[in-house]
KEKE-3310 file (N, C-alpha, C; in steps of 0.2 Angstrom, whole numbers, plus 5000, padded with zeros to 4 digits):
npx = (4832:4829:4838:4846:4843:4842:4856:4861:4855:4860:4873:4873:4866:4876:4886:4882:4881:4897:4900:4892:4900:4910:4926:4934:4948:4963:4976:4989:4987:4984:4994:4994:4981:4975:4961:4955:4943:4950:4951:4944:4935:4928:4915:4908:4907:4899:4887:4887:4899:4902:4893:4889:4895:4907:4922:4938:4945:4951:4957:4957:4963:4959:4948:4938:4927:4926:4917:4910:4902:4908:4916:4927:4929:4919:4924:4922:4926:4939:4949:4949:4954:4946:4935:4937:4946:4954:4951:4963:4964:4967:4962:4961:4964:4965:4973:4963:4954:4943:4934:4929:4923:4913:4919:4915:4910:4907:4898:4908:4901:4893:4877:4872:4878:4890:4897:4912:4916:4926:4946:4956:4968:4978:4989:5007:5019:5034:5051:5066:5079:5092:5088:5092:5098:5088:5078:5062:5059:5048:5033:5020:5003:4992:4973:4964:4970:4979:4980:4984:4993:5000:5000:5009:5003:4987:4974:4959:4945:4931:4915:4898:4878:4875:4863:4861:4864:4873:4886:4878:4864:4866:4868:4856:4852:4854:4864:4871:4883:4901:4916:4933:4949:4964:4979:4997:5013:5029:5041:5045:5050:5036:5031:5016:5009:5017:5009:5000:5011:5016:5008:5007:5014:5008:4995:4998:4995:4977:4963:4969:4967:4971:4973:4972:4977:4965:4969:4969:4960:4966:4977:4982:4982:4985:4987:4973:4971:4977:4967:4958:4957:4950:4945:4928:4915:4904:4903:4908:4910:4926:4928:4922:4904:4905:4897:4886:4884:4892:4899:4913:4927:4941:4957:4969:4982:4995:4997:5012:5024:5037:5049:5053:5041:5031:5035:5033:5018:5018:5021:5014:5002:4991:4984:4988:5002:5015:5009:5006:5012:5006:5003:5000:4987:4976:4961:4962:4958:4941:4931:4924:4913:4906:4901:4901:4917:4918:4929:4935:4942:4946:4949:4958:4969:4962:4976:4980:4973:4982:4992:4988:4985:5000:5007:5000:5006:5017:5018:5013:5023:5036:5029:5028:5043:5047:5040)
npy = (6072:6063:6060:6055:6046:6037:6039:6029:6018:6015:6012:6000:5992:5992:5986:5974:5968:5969:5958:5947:5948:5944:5934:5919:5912:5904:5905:5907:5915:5929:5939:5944:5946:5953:5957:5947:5931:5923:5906:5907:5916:5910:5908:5922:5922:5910:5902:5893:5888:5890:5880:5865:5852:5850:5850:5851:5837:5833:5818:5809:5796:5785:5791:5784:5774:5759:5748:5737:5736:5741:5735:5730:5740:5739:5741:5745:5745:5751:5747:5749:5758:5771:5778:5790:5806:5811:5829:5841:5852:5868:5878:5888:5883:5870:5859:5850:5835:5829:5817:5805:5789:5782:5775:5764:5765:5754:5746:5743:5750:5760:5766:5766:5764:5773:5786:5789:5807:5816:5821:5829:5838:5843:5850:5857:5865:5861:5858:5855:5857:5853:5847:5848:5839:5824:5835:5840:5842:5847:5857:5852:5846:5839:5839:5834:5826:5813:5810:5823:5823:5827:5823:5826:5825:5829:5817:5819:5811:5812:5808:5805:5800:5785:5788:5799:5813:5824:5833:5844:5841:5829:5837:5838:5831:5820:5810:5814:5815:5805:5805:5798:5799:5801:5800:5806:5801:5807:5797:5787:5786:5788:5779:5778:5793:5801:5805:5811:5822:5825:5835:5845:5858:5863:5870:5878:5892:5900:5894:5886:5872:5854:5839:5821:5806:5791:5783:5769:5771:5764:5763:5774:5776:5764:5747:5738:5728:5734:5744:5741:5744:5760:5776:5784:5796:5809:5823:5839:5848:5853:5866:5880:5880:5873:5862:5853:5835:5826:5811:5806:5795:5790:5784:5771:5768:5777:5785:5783:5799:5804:5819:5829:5826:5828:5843:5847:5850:5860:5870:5878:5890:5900:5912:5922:5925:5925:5928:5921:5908:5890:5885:5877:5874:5870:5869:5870:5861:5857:5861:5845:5844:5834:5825:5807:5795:5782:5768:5755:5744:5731:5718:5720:5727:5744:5755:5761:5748:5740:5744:5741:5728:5724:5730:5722:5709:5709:5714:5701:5692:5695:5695:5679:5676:5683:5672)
npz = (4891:4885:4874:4882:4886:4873:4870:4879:4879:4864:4866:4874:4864:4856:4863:4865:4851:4851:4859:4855:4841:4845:4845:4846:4855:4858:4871:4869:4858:4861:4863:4850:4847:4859:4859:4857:4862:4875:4884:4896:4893:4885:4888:4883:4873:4870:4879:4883:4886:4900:4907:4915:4913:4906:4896:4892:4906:4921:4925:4940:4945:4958:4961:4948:4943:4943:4928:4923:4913:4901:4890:4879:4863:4846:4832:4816:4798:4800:4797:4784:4768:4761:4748:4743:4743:4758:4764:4772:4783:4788:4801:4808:4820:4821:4815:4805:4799:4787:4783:4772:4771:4784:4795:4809:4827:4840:4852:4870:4879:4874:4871:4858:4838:4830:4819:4813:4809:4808:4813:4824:4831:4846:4852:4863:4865:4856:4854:4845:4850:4860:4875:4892:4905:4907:4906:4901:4880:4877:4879:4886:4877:4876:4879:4890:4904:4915:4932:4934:4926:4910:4890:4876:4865:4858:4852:4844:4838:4829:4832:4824:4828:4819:4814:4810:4799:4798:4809:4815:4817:4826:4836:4840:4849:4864:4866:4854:4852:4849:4855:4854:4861:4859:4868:4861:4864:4864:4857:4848:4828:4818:4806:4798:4799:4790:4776:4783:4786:4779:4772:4779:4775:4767:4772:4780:4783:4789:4783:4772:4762:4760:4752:4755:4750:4757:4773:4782:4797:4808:4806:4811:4825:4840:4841:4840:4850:4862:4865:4876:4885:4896:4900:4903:4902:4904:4893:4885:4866:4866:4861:4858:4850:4863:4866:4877:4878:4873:4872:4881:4877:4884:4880:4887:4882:4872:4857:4847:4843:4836:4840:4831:4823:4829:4832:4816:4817:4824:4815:4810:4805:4816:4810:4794:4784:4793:4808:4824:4828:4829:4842:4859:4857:4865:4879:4894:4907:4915:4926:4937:4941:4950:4942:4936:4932:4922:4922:4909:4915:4910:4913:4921:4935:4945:4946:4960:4966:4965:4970:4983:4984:4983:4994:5004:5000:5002:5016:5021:5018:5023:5037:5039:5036:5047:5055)
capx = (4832:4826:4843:4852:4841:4846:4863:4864:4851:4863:4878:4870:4867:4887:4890:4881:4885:4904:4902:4890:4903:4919:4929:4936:4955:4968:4979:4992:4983:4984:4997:4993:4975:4972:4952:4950:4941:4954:4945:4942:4930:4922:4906:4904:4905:4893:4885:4888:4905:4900:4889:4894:4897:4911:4927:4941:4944:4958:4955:4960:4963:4958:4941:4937:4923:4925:4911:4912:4901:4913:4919:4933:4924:4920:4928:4919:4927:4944:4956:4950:4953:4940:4936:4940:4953:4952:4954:4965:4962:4969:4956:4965:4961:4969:4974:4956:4954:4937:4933:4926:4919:4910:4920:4907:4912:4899:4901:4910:4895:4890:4870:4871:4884:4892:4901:4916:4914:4935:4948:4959:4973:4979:4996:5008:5027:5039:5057:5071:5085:5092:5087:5096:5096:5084:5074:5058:5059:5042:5028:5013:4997:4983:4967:4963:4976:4979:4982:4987:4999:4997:5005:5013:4996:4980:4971:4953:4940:4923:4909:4891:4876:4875:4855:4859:4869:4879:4884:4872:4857:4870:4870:4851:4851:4858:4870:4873:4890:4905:4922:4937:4953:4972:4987:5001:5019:5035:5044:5051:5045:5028:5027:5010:5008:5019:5007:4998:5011:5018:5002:5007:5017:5002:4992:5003:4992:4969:4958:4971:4966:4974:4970:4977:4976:4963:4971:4967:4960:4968:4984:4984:4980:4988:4983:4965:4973:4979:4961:4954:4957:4949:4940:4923:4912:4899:4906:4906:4916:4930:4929:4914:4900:4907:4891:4885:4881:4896:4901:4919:4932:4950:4961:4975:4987:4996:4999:5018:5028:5046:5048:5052:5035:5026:5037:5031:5011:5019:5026:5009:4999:4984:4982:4990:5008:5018:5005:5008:5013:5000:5005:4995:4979:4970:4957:4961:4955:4936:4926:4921:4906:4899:4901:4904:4923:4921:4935:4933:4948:4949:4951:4967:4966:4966:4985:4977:4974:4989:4999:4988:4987:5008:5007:4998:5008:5025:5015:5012:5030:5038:5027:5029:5048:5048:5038)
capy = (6065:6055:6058:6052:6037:6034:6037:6023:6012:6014:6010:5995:5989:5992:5983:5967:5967:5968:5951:5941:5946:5943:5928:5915:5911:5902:5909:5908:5922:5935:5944:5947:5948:5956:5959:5940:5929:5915:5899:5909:5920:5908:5910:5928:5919:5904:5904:5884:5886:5890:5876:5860:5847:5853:5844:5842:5835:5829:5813:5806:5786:5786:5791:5780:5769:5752:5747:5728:5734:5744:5731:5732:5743:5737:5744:5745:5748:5756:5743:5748:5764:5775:5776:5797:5808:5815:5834:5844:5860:5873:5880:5894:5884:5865:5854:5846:5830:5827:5808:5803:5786:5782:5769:5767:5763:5753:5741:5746:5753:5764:5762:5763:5764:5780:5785:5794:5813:5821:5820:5834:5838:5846:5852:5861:5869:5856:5861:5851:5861:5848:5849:5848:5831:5824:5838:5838:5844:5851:5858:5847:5850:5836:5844:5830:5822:5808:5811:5829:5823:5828:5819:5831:5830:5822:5814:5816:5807:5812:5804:5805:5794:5783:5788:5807:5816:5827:5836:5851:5837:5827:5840:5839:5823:5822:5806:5813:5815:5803:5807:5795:5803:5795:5804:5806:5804:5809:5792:5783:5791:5785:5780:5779:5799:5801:5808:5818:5825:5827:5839:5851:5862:5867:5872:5882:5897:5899:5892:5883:5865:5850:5832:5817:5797:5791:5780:5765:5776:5760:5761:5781:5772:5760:5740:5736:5723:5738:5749:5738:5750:5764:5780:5786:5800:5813:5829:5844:5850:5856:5871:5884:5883:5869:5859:5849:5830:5821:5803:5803:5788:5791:5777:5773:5769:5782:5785:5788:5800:5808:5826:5831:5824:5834:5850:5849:5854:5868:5876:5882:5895:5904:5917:5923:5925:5930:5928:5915:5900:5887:5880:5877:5876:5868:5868:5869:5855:5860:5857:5838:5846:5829:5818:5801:5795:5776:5762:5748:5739:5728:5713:5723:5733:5751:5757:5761:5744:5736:5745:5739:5722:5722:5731:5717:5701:5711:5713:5693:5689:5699:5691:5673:5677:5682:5668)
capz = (4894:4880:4871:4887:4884:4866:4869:4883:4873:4859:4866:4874:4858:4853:4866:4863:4847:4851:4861:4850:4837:4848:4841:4853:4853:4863:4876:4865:4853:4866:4863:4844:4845:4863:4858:4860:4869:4877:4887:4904:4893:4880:4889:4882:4863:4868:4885:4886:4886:4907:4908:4923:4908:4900:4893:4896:4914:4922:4930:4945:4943:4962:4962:4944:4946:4939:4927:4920:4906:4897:4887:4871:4857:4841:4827:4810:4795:4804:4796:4778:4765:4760:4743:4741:4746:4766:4765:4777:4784:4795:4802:4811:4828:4824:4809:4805:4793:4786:4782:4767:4771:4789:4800:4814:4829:4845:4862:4873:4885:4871:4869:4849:4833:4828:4812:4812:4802:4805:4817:4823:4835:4849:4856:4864:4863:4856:4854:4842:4851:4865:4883:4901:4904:4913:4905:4892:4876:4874:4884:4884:4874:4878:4885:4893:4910:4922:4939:4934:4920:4902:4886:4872:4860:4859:4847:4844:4833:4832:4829:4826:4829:4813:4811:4808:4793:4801:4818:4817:4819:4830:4842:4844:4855:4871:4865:4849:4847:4854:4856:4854:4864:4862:4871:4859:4868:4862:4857:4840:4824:4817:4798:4795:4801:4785:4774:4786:4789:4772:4769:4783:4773:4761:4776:4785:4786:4790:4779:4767:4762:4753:4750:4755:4750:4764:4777:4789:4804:4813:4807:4816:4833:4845:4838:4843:4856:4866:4866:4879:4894:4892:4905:4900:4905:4899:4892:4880:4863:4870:4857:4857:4854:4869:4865:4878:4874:4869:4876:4880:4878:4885:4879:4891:4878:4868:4850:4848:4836:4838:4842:4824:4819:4834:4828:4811:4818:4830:4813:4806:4811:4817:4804:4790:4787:4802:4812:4829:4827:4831:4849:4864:4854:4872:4883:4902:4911:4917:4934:4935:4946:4954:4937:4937:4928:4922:4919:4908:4919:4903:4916:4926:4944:4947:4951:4968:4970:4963:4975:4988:4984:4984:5000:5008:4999:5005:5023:5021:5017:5028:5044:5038:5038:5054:5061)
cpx = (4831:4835:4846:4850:4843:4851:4866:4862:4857:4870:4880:4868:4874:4889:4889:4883:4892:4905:4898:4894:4910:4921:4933:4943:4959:4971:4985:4992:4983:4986:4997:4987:4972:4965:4950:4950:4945:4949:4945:4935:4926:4917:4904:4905:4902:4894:4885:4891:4905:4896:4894:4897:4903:4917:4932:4941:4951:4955:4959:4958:4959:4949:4935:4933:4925:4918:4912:4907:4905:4918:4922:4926:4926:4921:4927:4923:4935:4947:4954:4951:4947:4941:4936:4944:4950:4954:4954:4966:4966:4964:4956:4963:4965:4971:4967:4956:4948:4939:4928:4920:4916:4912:4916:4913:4905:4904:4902:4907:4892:4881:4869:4878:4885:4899:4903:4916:4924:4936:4952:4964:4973:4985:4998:5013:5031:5046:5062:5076:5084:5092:5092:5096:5092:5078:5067:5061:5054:5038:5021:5008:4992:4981:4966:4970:4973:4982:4984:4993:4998:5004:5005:5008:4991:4975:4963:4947:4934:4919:4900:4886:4874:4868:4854:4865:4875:4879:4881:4865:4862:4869:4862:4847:4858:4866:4871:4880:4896:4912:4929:4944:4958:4977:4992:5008:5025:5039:5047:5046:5040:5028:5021:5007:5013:5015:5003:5003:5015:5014:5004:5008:5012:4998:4993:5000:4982:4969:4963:4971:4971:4970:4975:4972:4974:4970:4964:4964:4964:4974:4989:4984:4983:4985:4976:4966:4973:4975:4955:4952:4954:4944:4933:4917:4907:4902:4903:4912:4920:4935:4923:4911:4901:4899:4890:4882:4884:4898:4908:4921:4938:4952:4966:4981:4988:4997:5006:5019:5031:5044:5049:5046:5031:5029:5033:5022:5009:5021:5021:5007:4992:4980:4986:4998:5010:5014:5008:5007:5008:5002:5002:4989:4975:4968:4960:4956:4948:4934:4924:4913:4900:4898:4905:4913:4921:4927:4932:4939:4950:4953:4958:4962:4968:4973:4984:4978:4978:4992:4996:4989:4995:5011:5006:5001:5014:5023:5016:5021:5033:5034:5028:5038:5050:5047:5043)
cpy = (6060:6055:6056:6045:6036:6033:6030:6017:6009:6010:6003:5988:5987:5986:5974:5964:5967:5959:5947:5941:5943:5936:5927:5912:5906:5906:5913:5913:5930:5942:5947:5949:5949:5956:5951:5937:5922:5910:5903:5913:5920:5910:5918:5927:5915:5903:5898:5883:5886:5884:5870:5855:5850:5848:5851:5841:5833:5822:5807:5800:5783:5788:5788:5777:5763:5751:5740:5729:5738:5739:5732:5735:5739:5741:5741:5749:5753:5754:5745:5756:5765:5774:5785:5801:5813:5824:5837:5851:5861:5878:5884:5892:5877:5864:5850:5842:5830:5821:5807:5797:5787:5776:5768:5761:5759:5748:5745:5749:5756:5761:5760:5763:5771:5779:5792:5799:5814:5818:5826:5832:5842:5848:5855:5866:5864:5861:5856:5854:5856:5852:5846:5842:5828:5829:5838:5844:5848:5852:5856:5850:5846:5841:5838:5827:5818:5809:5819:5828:5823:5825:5826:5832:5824:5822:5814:5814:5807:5810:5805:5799:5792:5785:5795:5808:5820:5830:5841:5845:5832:5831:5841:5833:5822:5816:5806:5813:5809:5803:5802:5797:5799:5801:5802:5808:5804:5802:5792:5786:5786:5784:5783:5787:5804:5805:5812:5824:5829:5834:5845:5858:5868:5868:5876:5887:5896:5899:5887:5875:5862:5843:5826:5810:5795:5784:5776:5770:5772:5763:5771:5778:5767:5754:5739:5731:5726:5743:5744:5741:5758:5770:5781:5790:5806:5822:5834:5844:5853:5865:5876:5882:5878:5866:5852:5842:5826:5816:5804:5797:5789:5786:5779:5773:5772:5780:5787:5792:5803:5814:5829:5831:5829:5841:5852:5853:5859:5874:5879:5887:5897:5907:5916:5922:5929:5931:5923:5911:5896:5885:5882:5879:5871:5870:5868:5865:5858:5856:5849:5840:5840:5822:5814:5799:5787:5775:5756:5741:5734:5722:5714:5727:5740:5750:5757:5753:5738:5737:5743:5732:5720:5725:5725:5710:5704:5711:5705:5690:5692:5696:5684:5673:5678:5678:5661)
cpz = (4889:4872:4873:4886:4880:4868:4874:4881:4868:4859:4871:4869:4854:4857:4867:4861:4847:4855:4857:4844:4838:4844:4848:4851:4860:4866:4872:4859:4858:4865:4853:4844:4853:4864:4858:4862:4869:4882:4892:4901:4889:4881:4886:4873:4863:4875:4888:4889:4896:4908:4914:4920:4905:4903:4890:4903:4916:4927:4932:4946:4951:4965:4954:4948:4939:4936:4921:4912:4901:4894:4880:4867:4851:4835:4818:4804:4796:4801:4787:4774:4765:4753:4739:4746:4754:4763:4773:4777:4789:4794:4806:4819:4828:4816:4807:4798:4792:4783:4777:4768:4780:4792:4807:4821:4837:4848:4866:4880:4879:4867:4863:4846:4834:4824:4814:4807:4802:4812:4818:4830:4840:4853:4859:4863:4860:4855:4853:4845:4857:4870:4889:4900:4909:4911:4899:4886:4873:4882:4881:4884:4875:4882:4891:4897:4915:4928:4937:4928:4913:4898:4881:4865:4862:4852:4848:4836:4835:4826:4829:4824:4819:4812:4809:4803:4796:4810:4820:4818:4823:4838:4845:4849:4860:4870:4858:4846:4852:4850:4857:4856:4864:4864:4865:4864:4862:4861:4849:4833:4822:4809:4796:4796:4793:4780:4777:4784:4783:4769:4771:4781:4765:4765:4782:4787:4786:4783:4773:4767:4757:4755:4750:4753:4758:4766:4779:4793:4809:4811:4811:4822:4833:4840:4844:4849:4862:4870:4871:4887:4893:4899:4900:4902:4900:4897:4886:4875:4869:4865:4858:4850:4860:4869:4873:4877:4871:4875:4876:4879:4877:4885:4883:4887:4875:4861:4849:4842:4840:4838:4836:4823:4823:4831:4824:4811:4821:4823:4809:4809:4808:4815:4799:4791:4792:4806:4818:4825:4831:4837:4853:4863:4860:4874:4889:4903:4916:4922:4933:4938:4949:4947:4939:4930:4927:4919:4917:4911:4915:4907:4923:4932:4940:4949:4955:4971:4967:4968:4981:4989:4985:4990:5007:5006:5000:5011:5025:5019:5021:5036:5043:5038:5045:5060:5061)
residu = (UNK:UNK:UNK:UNK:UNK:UNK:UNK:UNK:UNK:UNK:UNK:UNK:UNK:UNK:UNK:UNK:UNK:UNK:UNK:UNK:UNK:UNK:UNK:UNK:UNK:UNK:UNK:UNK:UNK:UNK:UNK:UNK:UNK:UNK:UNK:UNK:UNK:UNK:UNK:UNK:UNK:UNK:UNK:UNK:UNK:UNK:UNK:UNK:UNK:UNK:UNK:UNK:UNK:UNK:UNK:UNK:UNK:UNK:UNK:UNK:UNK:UNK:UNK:UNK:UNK:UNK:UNK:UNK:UNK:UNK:UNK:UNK:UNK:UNK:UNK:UNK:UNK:UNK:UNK:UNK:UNK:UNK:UNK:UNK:UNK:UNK:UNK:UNK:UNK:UNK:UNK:UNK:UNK:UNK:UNK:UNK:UNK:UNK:UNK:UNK:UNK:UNK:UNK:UNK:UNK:UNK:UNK:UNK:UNK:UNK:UNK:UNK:UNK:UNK:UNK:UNK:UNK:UNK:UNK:UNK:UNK:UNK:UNK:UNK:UNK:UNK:UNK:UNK:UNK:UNK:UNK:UNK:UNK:UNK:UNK:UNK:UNK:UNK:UNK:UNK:UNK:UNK:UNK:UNK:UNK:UNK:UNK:UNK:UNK:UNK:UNK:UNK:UNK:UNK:UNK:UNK:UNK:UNK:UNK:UNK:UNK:UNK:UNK:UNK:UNK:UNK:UNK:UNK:UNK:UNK:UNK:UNK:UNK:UNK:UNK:UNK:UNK:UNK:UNK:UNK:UNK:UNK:UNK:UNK:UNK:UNK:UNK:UNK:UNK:UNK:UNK:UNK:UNK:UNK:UNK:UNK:UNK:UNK:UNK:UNK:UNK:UNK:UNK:UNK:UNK:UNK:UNK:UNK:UNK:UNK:UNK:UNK:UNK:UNK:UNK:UNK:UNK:UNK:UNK:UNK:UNK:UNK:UNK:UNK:UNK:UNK:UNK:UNK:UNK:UNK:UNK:UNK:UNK:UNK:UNK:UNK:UNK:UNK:UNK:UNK:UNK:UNK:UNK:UNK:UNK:UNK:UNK:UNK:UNK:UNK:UNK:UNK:UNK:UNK:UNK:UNK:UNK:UNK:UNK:UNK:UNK:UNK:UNK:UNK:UNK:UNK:UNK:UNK:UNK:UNK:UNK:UNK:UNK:UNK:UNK:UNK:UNK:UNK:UNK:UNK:UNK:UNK:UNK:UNK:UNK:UNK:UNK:UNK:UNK:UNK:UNK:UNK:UNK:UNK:UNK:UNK:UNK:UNK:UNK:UNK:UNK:UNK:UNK:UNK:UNK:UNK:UNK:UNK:UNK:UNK:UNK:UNK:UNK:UNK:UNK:UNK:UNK:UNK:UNK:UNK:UNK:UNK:UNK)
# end
């Protein structure tokens, strides 16, 4: 009897330890590394990753609440270089920048500053080979959608509160970390992305870094004129350990670049040589479970109530003609 205990003890212990060591992958890893864990079964890598706060979301412009204090963010230090080289990693999950200096950013509604540490990427399929007509060329990779509609990458820039060093003491306050979100669409090519993207080809495979001449962080983002519209709600990394405690800010205007330029970050990979190619390193869109979605309106209507408004001054032209 008491060896039948050990042997079910033991293999109790196998079995924990097989999930405390699992490693956690995209969907797209499936088929070369079966043994991991894709986003339906994060939570058996970090027990957050189930938690009611989680990110991303999809949000519906229709139940958005207007909030008059979300006004334009101020933007510190974004329009200048740094004064050491960013390094760029593939980190076997995205493309990840670290930032050397600390552009901070505050307003907005946000109660304090926060200083930007890295920014990283998110995609999905693209495809240089022409499409039907009428057809796309890619299959979209934002985590983050409006009305149910995703853009082709997303951009995110994270920040931590200007009063802590990094994001392990960042993650220990409830508003430690916030989260900066631009949709990337498929249009005209993008100079300033230049030497990113220049880089890529030295980071094609896990763990290989290189080093670039820092950038504007502005001149990667829409003009500061354009970041006046913006969603905002409370969420999580949208990576394990899926930390909850981050401040979203979804901008409504996108960052463009051409479909070459998106290519060129589908042609890394995963792992090693021959290993998958990087594509559809996202999140699925997670429960909103009863959270609030604000809009900073940035002086404009909901779409909702655009169309109502045109509703009711075509109703009023239409009866005045007839009278």
């Amino acid at each position: 009897m008491e060896l039948l205990f050990l042997a079910l003890f033991s293999l109790h212990i196998l079995k924990t330890e097989a999930v405390v060591g699992s490693h956690w992958c995209y969907r797209s890893q499936k088929c070369e590394h079966p043994e991991c864990e894709d986003p339906p079964q994060w939570h058996l890598t970090d027990v957050t990753c189930k938690g009611d706060r989680q990110s991303p979301i999809n949000i519906l412009t229709r139940n958005v609440v207007y909030d008059k204090s979300l006004k334009p963010l101020t933007f510190e230090g974004y329009d200048r270089k740094g004064s050491s080289k960013w390094q760029v990693e593939n980190n076997g999950h995205t493309v990840k920048v670290t930032l050397d200096s600390s552009p901070k950013v505050g307003g907005g509604g946000l109660a304090r500053r926060y200083k930007a540490v890295e920014f990283h990427l998110h995609w999905g399929v693209p495809s240089v080979q022409p499409s039907p007509p009428g057809g796309q060329q890619f299959i979209p990779g934002s985590e983050h959608s409006i009305d149910g509609e995703k853009y082709a990458m997303e951009l995110h820039l994270v920040h931590i509160r200007e009063d802590v060093s990094d994001v392990t003491e960042a993650k220990k306050y409830k508003d430690g970390l916030a989260v900066l979100a631009f949709f990337i669409k498929v249009d005209e090519e993008n100079k300033n992305y230049a030497p990113l993207l220049n880089e890529l080809e030295n980071i094609q495979y896990k763990g290989q870094t290189a080093q670039i001449e820092p950038l504007p962080l502005s001149s990667l983002l829409p003009p500061e004129e354009d970041l006046g519209r913006f969603y905002r709600y409370e969420g999580s990394l949208t990576t394990p350990d899926c930390h909850e405690g981050v401040i979203w800010t979804i901008f409504e205007k996108p960052v463009e670049l051409s479909l070459p330029q998106l290519a060129q970050f589908a042609a890394l990979h995963f792992d090693g040589k021959n290993s998958t190619p990087m594509t559809e390193n996202f999140r699925p869109a997670q429960p909103l479970n009863g959270r609030r979605v604000s809009w900073s309106g940035a002086s404009a209507l909901l779409p909702t109530a655009k169309l109502l408004l045109a509703f009711l001054a075509l109703t009023y032209i239409l009866s005045s003609a007839s009278q």
